[in-house]
N, CA, C and O of each residue as an XYZ file, in Angstrom:
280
protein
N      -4.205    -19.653      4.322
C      -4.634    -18.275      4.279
C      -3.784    -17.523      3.268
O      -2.585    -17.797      3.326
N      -4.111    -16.731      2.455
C      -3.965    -15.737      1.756
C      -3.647    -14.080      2.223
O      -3.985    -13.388      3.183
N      -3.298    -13.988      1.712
C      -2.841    -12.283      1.947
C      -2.856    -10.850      0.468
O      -1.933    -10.785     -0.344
N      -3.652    -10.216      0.449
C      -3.417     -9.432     -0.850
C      -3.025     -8.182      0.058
O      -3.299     -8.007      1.246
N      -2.027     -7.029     -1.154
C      -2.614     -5.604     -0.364
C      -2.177     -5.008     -1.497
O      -1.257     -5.413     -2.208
N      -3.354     -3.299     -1.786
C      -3.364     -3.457     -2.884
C      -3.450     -1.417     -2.419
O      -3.086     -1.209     -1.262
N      -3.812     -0.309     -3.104
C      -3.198      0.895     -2.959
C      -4.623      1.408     -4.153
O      -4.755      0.921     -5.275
N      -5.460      2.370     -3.604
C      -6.588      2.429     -4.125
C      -6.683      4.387     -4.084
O      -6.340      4.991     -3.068
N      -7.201      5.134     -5.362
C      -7.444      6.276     -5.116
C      -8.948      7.025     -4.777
O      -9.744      7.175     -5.703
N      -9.143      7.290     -3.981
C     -10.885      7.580     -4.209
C     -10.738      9.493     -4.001
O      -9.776     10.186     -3.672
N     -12.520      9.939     -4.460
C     -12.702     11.225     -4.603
C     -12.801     11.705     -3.088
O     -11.943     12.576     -2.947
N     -13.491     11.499     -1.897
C     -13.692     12.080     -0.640
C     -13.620     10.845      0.539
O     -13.752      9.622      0.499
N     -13.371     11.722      1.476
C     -13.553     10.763      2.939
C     -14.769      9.822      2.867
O     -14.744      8.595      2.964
N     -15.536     10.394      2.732
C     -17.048      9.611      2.944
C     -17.012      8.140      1.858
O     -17.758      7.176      2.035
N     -16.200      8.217      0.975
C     -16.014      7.536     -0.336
C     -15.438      6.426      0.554
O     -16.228      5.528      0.844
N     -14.270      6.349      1.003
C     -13.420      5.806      1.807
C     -13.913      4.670      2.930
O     -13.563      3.492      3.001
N     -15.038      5.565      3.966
C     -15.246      5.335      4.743
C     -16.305      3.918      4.750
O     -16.225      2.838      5.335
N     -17.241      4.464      3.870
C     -18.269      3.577      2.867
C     -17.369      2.207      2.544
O     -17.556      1.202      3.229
N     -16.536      2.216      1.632
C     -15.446      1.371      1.363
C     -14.940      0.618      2.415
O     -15.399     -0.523      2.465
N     -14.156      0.907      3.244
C     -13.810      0.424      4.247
C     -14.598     -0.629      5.105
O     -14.247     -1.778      5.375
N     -15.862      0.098      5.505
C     -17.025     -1.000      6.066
C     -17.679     -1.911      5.371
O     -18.377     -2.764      5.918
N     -17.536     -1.829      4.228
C     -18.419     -2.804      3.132
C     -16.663     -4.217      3.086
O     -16.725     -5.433      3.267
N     -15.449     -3.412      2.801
C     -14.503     -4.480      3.111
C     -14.453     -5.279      4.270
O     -14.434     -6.510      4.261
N     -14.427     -4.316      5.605
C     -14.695     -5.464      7.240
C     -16.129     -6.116      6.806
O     -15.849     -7.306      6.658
N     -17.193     -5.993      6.591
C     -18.167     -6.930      6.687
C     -17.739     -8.016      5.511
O     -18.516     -8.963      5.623
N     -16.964     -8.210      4.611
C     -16.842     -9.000      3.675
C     -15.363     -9.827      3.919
O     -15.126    -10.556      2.956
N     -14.530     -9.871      4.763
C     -13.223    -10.340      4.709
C     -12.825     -9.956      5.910
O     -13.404     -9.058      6.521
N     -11.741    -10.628      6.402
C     -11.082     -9.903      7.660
C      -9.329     -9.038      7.203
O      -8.294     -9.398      6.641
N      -9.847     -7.774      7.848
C      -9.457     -6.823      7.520
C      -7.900     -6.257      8.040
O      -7.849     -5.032      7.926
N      -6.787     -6.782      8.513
C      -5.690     -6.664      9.295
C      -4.727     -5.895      9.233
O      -3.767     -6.106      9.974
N      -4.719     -4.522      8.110
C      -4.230     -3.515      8.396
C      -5.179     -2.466      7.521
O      -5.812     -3.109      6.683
N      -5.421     -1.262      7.474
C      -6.540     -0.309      6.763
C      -5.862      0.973      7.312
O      -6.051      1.491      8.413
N      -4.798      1.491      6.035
C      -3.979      2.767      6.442
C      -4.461      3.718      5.495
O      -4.817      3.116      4.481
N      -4.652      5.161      5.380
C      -4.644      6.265      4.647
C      -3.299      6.846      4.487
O      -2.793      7.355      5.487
N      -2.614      6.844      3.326
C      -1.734      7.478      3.061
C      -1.776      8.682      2.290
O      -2.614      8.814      1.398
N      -0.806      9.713      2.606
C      -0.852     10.934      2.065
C      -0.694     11.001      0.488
O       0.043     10.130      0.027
N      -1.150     11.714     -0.243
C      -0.052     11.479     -1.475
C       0.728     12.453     -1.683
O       0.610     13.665     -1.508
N       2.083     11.373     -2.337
C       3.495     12.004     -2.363
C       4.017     11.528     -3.637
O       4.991     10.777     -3.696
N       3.482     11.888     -4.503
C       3.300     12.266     -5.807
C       4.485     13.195     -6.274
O       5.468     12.878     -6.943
N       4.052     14.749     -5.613
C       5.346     15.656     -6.044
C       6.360     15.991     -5.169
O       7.107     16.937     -5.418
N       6.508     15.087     -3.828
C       7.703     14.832     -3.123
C       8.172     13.647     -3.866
O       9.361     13.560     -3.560
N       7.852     12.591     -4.759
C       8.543     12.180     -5.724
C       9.265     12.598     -6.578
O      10.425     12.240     -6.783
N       8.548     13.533     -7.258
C       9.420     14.342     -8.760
C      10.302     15.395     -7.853
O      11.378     15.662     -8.387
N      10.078     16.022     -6.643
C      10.694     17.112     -6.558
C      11.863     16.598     -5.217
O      12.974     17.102     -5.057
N      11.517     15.959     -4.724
C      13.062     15.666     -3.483
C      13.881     14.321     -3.940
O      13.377     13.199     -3.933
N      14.896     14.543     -4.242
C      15.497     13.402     -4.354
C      15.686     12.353     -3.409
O      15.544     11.179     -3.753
N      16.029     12.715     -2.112
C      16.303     11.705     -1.072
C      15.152     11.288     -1.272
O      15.218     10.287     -1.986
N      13.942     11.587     -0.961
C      12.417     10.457     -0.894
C      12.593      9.527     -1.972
O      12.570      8.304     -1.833
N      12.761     10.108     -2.990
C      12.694      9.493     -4.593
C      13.613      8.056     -4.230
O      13.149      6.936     -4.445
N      15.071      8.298     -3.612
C      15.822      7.522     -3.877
C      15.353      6.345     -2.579
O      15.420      5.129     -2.757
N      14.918      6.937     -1.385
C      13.994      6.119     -0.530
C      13.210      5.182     -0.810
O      13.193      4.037     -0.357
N      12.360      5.806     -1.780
C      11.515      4.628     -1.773
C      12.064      3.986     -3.032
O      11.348      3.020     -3.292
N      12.989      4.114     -3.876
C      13.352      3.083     -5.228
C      14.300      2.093     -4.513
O      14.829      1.145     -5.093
N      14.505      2.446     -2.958
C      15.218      0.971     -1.957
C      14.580      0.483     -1.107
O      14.947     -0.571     -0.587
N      13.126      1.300     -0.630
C      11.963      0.288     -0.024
C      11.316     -0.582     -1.239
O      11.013     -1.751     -0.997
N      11.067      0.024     -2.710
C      10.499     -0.888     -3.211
C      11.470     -2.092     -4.077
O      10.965     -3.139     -4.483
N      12.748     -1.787     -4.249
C      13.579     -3.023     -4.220
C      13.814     -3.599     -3.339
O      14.300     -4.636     -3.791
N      13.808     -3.673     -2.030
C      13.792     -4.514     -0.912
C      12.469     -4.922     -0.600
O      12.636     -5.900      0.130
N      11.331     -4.746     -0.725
C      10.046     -5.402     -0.904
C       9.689     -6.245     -2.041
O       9.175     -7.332     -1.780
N       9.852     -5.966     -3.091
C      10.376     -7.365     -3.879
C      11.516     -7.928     -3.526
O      11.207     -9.062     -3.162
N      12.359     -7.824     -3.451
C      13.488     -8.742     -2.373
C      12.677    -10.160     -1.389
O      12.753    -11.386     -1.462
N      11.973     -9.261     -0.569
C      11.418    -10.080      0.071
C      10.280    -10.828     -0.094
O      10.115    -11.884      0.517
N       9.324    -10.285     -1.016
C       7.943    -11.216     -2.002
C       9.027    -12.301     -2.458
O       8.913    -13.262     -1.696
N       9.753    -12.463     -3.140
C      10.844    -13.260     -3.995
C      11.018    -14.704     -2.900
O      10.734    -15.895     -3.026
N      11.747    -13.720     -1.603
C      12.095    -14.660     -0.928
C      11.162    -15.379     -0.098
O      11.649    -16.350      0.480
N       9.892    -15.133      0.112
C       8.246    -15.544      0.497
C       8.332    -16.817     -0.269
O       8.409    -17.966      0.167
N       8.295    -16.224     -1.958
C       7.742    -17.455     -2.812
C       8.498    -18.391     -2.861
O       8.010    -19.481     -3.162
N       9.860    -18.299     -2.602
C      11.045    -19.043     -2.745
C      10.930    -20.389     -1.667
O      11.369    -21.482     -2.024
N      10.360    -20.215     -0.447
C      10.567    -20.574      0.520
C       9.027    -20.848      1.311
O       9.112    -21.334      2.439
N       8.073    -20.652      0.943
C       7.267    -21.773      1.253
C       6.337    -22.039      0.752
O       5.712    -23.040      1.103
């Protein structure tokens, strides 16, 4: 088994929703989150900024150590 996950922008809910059901009928579906966007809590708060530049070095950290190991 395989695993992708991938971060998608669309214009409205209904856009989404459409999307979503056309993905469960085509694949099995094991997490399906809406995230806010935080876009200008990027440029404008530093603590977030510096947050996530150590969630996303510790998430490659761990892809690394995935491929490494099996």
């Amino acid at each position: 088994m395989r695993k992708a996950n991938f971060t998608i922008e669309y214009d409205s809910d209904e856009q989404l929703y459409h999307f979503e059901l056309f993905l469960k009928q085509q694949i099995k579906v094991t997490d399906f989150r809406i995230i806010p966007d935080s876009k200008d809590l990027y440029n404008t708060d530093p603590i977030y900024k510096k947050m996530w530049k150590k969630l996303k070095k510790d998430k490659n950290a761990m892809y690394d150590y995935i491929k490494k190991n099996t």
